[in-house]
C-alpha positions in Angstrom: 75.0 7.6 -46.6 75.5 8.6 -43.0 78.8 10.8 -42.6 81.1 8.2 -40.5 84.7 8.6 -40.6 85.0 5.4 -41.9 82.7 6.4 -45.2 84.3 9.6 -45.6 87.9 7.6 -45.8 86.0 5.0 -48.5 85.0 8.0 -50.4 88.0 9.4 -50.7 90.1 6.0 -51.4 87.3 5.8 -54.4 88.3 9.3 -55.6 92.1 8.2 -55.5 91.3 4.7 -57.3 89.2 6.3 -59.9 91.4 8.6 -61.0 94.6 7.1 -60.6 93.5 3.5 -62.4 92.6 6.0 -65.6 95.7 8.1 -65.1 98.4 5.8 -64.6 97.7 3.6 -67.3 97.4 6.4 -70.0 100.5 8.5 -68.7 102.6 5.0 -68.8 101.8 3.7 -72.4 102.6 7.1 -73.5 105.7 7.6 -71.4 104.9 10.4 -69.9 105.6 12.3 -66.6 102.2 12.3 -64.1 100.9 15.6 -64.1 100.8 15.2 -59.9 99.0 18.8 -59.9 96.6 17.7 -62.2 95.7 14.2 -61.0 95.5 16.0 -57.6 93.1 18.3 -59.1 90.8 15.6 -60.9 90.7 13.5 -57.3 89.6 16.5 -55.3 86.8 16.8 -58.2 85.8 13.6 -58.1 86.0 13.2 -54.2 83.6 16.5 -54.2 81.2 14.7 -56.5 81.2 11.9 -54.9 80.2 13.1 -51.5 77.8 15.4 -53.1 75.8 12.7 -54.7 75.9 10.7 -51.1 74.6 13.8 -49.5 77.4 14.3 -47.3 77.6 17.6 -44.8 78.8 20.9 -46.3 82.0 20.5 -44.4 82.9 17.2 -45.6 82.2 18.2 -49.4 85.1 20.9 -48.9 87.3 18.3 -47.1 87.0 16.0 -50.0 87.0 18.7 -52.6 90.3 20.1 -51.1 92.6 17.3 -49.1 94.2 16.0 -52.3 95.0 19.3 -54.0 96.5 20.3 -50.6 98.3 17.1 -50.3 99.9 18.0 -53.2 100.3 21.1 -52.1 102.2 20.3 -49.0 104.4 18.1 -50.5 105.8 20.8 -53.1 106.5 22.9 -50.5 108.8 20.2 -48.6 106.7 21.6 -45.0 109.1 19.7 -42.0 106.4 16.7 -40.8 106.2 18.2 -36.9 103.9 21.2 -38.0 101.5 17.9 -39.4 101.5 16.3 -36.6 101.2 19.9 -34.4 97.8 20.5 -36.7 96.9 17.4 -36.2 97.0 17.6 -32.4 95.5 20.9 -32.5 92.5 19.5 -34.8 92.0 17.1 -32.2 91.9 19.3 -29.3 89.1 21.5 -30.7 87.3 19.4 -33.0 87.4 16.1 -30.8 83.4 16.2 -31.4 83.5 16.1 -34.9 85.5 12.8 -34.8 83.7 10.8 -31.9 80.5 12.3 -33.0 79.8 14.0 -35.8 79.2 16.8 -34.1 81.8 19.9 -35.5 82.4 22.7 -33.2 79.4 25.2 -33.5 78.9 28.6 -31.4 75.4 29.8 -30.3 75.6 33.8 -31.7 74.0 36.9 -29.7 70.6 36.7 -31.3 70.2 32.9 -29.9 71.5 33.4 -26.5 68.7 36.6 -26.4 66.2 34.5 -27.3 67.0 31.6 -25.2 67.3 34.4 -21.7 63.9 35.9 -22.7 62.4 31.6 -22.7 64.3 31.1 -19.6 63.0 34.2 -18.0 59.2 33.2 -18.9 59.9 29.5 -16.9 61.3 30.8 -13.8 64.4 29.7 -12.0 65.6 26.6 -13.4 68.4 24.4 -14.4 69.9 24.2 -17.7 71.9 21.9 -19.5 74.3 22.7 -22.5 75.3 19.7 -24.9 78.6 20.5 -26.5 79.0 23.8 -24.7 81.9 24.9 -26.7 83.9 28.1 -25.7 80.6 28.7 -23.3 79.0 30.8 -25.5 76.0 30.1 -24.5 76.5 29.0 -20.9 78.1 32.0 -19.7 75.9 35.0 -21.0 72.9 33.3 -19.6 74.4 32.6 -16.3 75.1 36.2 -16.6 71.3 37.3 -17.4 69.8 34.9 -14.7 71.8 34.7 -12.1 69.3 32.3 -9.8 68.8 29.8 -12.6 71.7 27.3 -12.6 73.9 26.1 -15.6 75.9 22.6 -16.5 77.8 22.9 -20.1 79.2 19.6 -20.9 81.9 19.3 -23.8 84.3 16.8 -24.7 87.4 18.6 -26.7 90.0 19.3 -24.7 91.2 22.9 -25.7 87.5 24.2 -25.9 86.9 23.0 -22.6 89.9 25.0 -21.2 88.6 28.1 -22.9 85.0 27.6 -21.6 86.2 26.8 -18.4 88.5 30.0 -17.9 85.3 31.9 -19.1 83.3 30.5 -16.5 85.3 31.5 -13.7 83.9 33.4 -11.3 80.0 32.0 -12.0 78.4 30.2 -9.1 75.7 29.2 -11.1 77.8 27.5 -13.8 79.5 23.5 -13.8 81.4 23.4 -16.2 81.9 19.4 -17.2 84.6 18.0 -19.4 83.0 14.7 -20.2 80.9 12.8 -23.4 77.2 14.2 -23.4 76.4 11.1 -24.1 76.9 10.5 -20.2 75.0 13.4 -19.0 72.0 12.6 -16.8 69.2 14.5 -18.9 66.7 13.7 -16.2 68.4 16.0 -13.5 67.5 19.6 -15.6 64.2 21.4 -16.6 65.6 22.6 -20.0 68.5 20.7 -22.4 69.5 22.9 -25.2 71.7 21.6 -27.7 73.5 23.1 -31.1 74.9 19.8 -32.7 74.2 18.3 -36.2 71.7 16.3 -37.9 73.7 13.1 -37.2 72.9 12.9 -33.7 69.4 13.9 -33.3 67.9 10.9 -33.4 70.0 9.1 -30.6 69.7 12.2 -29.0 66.1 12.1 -29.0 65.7 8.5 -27.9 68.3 9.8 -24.9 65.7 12.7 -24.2 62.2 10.3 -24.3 64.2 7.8 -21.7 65.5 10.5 -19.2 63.7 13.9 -19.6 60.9 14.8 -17.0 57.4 15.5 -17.8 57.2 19.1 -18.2 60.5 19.5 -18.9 61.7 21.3 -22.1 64.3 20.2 -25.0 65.9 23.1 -27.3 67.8 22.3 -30.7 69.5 24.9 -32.3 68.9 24.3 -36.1 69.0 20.9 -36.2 65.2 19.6 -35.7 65.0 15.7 -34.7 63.8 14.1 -37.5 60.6 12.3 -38.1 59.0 14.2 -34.8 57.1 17.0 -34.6 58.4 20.2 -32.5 56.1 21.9 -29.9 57.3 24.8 -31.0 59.3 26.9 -33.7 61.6 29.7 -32.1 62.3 32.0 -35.4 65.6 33.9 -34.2 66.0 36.9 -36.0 69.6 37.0 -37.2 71.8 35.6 -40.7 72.5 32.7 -41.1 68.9 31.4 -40.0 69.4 29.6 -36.5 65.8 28.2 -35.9 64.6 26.9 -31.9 63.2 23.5 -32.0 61.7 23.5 -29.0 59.9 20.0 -27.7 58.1 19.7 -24.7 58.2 16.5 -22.4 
């Protein structure tokens, strides 16, 4: 089962009707109080095992596992409604991609960006794009490194953009794009990296055979696109494991 908002929502109402059509009936015949602590307990279990069994994301299991019990949480601690809706907001502006997309907000660590300067370097000067750019931790230290190559980071969340943007000040070599990746011209750059989630890949890929140039070079942090076979496998030494997919057009 593909992780669309939409399931996730159905796996969760499933938790809540399991539980509560066992729970309600038992608690009323015997006239007791619901346990709310309890029952938020058992649908946070149930959520969890349901998303494991549909092979949901690592980050969705722990949503599952832990919205109820914090639900209930919330609501024994009377919290004023404004700081939900501020969290909410704030969710939105950083994690936009995770919503539209699928795509949670992932940043490329040291080790990577090293590894991607030293592939750069061997190609020459060239133009790189950045799919979900993020904070610009990739952009920006390469731009850095090879100052005659030139960089485009697109990302879509609001609040990430800002802070990759006001990190990118001061680069000629960088644009820094607040727009869907999904509306980047891949054809225009010699090498597209991307750090995303399995979700995407394929789409992606399909976007990268259409556009992409012959000779031109596509880089997936971790995530390989499935059912194809890379050119290359870029081991980057550093914990987690953050394998280079590389695929030459």
């Amino acid at each position: 089962m593909s992780p669309t908002p939409k399931r996730q929502f159905a796996l969760q109402g499933a938790a809540v009707i399991l539980v509560l059509s066992i729970a309600w009936p038992y608690f009323g015949w015997s006239a007791e109080t619901m346990p709310w602590l309890e029952t938020s307990l058992a649908i946070g279990g149930v959520a969890l095992i349901f998303a494991t069994l549909s092979r949901q994301p690592w980050w969705w299991r722990v949503i599952h596992g832990g919205f109820m019990p914090l639900v209930w949480l919330t609501h024994s601690l009377a919290i004023d409604p404004m700081w939900f809706l501020a969290a909410f907001i704030l969710l939105l502006l950083v994690y936009r991609g995770a919503l539209s997309g699928q795509v949670p907000l992932y940043l490329s660590n040291k080790e990577t960006v090293a590894t991607l300067a030293e592939l750069l370097a061997e190609r020459g000067d060239c133009r790189f794009l950045d799919l979900g750019a993020g904070l610009g931790s990739t952009t920006v230290p390469l731009a850095d490194a090879l100052p005659e190559s030139h960089f485009t980071g697109y990302e879509n969340a609001p609040l990430t953009w800002l802070v990759g943007r006001f990190f990118s000040l001061g680069h000629a070599n960088i644009r820094w794009r607040w727009e869907d990746m999904w509306r980047a011209d891949l054809g225009e750059y010699d090498v597209v990296y991307a750090f995303l989630s399995p979700a995407p890949m394929a789409r992606l890929w399909a976007k990268v055979e259409t556009e992409m140039a012959p000779g031109s070079l596509f880089i997936s942090n971790s995530f390989p696109v499935p059912g194809v076979v890379p050119s290359a496998v870029i081991e980057v030494d550093c914990t987690p494991a953050r394998p280079l997919y590389c695929y030459q057009r």
